[in-house]
DORO-959837 format. One record per atom (N, C-alpha, C): atom name; x negated, y, z negated; residue number from 0. Coordinates in Angstrom, 1 decimal. Example, Ala and Ser with C-alpha at 12.3 -4.5 7.8 and 13.67 -1.06 7.14 Angstrom:
  atom       X       Y       Z  seq
     N   -13.2    -5.7    -7.8    0
    CA   -12.3    -4.5    -7.8    0
     C   -13.2    -3.3    -7.8    0
     N   -12.8    -2.2    -7.1    1
    CA   -13.7    -1.1    -7.1    1
     C   -12.9     0.0    -7.9    1
% end
This chain:
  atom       X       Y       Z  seq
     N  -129.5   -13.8    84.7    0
    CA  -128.4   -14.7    84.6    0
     C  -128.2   -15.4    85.9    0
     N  -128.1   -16.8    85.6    1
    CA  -128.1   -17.6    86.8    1
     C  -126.5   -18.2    87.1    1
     N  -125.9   -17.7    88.2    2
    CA  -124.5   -18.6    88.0    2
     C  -124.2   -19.9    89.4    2
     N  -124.2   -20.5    88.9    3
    CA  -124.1   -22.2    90.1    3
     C  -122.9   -22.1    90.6    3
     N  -122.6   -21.3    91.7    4
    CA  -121.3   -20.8    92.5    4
     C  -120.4   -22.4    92.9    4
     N  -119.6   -22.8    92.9    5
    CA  -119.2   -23.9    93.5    5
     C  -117.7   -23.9    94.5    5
     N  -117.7   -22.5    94.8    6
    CA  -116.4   -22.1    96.1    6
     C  -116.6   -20.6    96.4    6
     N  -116.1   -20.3    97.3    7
    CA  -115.6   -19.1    98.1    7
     C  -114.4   -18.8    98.2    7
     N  -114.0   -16.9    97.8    8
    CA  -112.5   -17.0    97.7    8
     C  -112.3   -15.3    98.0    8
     N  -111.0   -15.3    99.1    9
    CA  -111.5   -13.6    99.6    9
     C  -110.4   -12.9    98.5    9
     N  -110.7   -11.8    98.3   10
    CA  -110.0   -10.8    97.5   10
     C  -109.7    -9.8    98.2   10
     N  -108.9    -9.1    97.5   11
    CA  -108.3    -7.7    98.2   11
     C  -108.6    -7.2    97.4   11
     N  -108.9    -5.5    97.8   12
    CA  -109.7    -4.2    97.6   12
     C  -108.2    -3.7    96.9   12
     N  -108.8    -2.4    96.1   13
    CA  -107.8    -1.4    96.3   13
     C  -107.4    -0.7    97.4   13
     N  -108.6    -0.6    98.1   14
    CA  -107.9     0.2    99.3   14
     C  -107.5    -0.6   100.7   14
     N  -107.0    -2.0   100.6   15
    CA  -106.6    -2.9   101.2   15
     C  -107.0    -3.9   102.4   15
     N  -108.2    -3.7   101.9   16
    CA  -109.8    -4.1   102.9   16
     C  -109.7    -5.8   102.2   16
     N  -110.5    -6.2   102.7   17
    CA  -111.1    -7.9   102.2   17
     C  -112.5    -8.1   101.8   17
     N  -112.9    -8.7   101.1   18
    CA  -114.1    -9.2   100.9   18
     C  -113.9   -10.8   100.7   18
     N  -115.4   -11.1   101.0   19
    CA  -115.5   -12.7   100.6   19
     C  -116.6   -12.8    99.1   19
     N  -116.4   -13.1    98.4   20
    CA  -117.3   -13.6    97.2   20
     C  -117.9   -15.1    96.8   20
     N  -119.0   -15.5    96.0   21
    CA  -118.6   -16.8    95.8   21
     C  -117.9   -16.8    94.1   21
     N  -117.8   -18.1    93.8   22
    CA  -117.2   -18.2    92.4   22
     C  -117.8   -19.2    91.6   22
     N  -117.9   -18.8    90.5   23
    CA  -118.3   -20.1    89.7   23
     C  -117.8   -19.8    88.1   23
     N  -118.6   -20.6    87.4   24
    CA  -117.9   -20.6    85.5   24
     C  -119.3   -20.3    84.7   24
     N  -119.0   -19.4    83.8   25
    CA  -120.2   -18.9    83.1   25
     C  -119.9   -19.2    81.6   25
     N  -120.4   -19.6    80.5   26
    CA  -120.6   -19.7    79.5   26
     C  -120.9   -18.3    78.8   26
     N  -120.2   -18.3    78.2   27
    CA  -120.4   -16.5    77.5   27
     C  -120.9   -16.6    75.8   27
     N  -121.9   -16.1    75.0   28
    CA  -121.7   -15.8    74.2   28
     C  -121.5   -14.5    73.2   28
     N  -121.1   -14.1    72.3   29
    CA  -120.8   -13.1    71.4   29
     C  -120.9   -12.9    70.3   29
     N  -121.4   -12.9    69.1   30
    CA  -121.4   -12.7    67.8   30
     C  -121.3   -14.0    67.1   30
     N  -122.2   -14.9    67.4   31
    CA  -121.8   -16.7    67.2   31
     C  -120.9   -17.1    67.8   31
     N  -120.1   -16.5    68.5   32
    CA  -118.6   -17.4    69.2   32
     C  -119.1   -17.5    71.0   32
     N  -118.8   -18.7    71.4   33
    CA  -118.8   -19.4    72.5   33
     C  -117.4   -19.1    73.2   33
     N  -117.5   -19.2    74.9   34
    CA  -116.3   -19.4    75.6   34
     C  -116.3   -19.3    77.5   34
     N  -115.9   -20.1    78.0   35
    CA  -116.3   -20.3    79.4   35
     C  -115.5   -20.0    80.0   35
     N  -115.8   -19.4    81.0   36
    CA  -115.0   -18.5    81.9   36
     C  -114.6   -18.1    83.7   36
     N  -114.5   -18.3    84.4   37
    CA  -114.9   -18.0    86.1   37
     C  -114.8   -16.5    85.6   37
     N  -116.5   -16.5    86.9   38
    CA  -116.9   -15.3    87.5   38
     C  -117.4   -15.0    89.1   38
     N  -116.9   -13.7    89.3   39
    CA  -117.0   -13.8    90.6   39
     C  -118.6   -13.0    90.8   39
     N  -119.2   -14.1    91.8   40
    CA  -120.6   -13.5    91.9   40
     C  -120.9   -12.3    93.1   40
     N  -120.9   -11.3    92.2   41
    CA  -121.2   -10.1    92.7   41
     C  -122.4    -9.4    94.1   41
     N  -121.9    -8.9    94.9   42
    CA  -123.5    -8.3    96.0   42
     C  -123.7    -7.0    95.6   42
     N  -124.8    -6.8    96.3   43
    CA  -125.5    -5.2    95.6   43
     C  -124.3    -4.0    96.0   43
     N  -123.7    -3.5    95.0   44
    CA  -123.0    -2.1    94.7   44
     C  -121.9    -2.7    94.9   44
     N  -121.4    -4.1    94.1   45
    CA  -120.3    -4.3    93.6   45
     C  -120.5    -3.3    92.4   45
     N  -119.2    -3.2    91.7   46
    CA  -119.2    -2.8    90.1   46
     C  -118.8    -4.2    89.4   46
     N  -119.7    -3.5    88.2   47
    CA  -119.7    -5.0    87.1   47
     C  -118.2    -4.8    86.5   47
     N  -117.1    -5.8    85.9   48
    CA  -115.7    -5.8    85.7   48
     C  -116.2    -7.5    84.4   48
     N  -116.1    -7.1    82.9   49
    CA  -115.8    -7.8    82.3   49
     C  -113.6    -8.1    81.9   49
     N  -113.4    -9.3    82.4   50
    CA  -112.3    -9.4    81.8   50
     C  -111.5    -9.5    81.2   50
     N  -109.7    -9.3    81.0   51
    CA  -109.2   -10.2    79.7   51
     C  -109.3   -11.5    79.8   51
     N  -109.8   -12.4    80.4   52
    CA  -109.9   -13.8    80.5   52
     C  -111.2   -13.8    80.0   52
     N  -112.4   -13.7    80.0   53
    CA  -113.2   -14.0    79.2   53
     C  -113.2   -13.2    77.4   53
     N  -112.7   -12.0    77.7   54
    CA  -112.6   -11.8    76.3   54
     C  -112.1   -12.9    75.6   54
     N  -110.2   -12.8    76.4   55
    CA  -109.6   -14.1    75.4   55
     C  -110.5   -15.7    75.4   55
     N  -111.2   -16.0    76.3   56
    CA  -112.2   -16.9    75.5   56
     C  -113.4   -17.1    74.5   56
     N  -113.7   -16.2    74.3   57
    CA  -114.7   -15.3    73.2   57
     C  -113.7   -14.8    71.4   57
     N  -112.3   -14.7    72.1   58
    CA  -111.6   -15.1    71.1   58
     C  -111.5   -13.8    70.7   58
     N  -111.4   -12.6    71.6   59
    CA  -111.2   -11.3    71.2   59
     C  -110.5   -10.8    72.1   59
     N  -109.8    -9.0    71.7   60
    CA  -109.3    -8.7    72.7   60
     C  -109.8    -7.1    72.4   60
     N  -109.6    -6.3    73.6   61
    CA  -110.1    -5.0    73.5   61
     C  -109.0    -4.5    72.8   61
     N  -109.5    -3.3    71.9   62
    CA  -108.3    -2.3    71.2   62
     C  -108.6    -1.3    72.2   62
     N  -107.6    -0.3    72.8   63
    CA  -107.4     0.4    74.2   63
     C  -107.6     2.0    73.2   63
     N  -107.5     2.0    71.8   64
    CA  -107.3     3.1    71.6   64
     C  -108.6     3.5    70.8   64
     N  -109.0     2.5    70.4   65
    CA  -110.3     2.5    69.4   65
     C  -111.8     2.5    70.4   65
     N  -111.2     1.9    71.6   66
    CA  -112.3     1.7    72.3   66
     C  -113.4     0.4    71.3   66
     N  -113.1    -1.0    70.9   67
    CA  -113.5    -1.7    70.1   67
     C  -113.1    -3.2    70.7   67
     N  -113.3    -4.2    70.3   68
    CA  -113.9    -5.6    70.2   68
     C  -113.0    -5.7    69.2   68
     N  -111.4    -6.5    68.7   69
    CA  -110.6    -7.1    67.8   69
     C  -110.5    -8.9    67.9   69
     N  -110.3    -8.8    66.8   70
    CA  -110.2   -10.8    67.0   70
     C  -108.8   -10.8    67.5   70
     N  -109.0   -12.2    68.4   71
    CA  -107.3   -12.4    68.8   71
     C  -107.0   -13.2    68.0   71
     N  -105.9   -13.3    67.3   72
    CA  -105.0   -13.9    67.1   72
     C  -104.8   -15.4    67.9   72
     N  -105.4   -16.5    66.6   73
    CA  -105.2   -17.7    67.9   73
     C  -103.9   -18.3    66.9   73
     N  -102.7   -18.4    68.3   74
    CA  -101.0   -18.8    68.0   74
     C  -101.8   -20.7    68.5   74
     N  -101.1   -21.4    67.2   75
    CA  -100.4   -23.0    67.9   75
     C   -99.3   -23.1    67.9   75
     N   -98.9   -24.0    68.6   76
    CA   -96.8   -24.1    68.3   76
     C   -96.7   -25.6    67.4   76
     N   -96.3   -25.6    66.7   77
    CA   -95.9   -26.4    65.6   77
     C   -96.2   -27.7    66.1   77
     N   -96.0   -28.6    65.0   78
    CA   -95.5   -29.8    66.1   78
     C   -94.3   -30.3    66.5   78
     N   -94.0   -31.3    67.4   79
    CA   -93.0   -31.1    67.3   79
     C   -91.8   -32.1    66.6   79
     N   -90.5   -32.2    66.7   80
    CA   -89.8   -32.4    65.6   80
     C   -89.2   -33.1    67.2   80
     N   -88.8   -34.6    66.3   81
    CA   -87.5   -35.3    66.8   81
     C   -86.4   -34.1    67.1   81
     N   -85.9   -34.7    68.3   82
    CA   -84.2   -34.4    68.7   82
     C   -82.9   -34.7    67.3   82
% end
């Protein structure tokens, strides 16, 4: 996997160190569903961290107790109504 970085952005550790990374947007697929996402591009003996932001674009969310892949729930808000 190829990712086309287009910025740099430092983060904070847990143990309250810095790093620099670069950044870019990845195209994700899943079970027929599509969804784009920023990822931070990783150096050797980073750990890999999939997140709730690309889940929720893939249009799922983890169940914490099933250990499983659930559909989310996609909410619209109505439209809306004259005053």
């Amino acid at each position: 996997m190829n990712v086309n970085a287009h910025s740099k952005e430092v983060f904070t550790l847990a143990d309250g160190s810095h790093i620099r990374r670069r950044r870019g947007d990845l195209l994700f697929r899943l079970d027929g569903k599509q969804g784009m996402a920023p990822v931070i591009v990783g150096e050797k003996g980073d750990s890999t961290l999939l997140g709730a932001v690309t889940l929720e674009a893939l249009g799922v969310i983890l169940d914490p107790i099933k250990r499983e892949l659930r559909p989310l729930p996609m909410v619209l808000g109505g439209p809306l109504r004259p005053a």
